[in-house]
N, C-alpha and C positions, 0 to 999 in steps of 0.2 A: 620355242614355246609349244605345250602340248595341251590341249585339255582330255580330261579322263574321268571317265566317272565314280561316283562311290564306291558302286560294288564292284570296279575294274582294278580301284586302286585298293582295296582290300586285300581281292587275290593276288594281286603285283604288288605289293607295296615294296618291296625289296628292288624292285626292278625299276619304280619310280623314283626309291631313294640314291639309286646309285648315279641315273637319270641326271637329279636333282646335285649330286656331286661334284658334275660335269660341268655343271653353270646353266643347267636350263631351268626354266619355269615351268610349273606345272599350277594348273588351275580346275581347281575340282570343283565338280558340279553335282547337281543333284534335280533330277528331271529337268537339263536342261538348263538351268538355272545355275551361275557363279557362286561357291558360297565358300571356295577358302582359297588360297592363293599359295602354293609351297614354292619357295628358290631358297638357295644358297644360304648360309648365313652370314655370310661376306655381303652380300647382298643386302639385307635386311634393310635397309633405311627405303629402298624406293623400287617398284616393279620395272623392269627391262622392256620389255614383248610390251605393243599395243596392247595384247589381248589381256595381259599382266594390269596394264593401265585401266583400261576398261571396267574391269572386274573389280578395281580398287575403286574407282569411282562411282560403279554400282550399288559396292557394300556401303560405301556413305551417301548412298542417295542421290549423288548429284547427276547419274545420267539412268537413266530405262533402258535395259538391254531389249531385241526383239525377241519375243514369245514366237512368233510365227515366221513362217517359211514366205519368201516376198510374192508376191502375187503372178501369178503366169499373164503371159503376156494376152493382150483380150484381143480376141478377131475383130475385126474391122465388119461393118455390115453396109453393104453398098445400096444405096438406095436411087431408086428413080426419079425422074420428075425433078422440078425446080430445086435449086441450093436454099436451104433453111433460110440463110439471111434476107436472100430476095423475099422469099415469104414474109417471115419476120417485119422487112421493109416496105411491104405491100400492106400487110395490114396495123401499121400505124400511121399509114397515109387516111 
């Protein structure tokens, strides 16, 4: 399974087609976004590749692909003095 962009698959399209020959899937996008799905014609009844899956379940709405990049990991901030909860527990006494 490969994903490729529009204007990648344009200049390649021959090199996608032959690609797709072979038995692989290709999943084109467009800013990042799934918006067509190319395999085999053998193939045709159902996508192979997760990402195949994915991309078919997106065009019918039933999943949200992610728009952003996951969150880096957040630093830790050490703090002094008493643990929160004994606070917390101190002033609801």
């Amino acid at each position: 399974m490969h994903t490729v962009g529009v204007k990648e698959l344009k200049n390649r399209l021959t090199h996608y087609l032959r690609r797709t020959k072979q038995g692989e899937e290709i999943v084109v996008t467009e800013r990042g976004t799934p918006v067509a799905l190319i395999h085999p014609i053998t193939g045709a009844v159902k996508a192979v590749s997760v990402e195949g899956k994915l991309a078919s379940l997106a065009a019918q709405g039933a999943v949200t692909l992610p728009t952003q990049k996951p969150l880096a990991r957040i630093r830790l901030v050490k703090v002094s003095g008493k643990p929160i909860s004994k606070l917390i527990l101190e002033e609801r006494r």
